[in-house]
N, C-alpha and C positions, 0 to 999 in steps of 0.2 A: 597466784593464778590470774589474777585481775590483770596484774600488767603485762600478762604474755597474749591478752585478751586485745589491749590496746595496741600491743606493740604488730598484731596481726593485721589489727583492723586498717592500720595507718598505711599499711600496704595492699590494702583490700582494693580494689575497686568497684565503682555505685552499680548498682542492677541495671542493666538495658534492658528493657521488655518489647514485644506489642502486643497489640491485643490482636484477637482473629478475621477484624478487616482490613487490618495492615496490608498491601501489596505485596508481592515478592522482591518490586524493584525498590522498593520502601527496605524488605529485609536483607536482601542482600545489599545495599546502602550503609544499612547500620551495622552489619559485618564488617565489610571491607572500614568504614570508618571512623570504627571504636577499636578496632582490632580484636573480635570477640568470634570464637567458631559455634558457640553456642546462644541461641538467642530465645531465651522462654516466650512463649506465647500464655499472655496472663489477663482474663476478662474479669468484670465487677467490678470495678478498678481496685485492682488487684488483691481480690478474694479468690480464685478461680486459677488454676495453673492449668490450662490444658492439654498444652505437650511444648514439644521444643523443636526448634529448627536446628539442623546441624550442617554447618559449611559444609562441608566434607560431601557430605550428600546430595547437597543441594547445588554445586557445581561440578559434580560427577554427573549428574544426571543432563546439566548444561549442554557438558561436554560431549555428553551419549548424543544428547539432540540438536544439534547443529540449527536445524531447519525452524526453531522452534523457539520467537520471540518469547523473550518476561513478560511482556504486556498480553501474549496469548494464553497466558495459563489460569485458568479460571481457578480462584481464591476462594469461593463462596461456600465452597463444602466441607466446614472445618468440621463442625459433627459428625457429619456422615461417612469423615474419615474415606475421601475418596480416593484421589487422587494424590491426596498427600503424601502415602506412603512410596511413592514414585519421587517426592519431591524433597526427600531428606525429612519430611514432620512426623515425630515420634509420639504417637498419645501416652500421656497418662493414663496409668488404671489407677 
């Protein structure tokens, strides 16, 4: 059991996080270059899983909005679960 444990891990790759004032152009950066479609969002340093970003989502909704800079999309309301759900961010219960 042990070594089907190691021989997983060796193929594993290391966690990419951010926490919830990371940018969008910050997460979609660490998308595109880790090659990662899923990106946890994790506070406390790293006690806290809040929810997850998912590519998929979050350049669909890109693509929905043309007119509509990264830098315009206010990040600040990750509690309140606002906006994000437009934005590919999936909360945790």
């Amino acid at each position: 059991m042990n070594k089907e444990i190691e021989s997983i891990q060796y193929y594993a790759k290391r966690l990419v996080s951010v926490d919830s004032s990371a940018s969008l152009k910050k997460v979609c950066s660490l998308m595109l270059s880790e090659e990662i479609s899923y990106l946890p969002i994790i506070d406390n340093n790293g006690r806290r899983n809040i929810g997850v970003y998912k590519r998929k989502d979050l350049f669909k909704w890109f693509i929905s909005n043309p007119n509509k800079s990264i830098d315009e999309v206010d990040t600040s309301g990750i509690d309140g679960f606002s906006e994000f759900s437009k934005l590919g961010f999936t909360k945790i219960k």
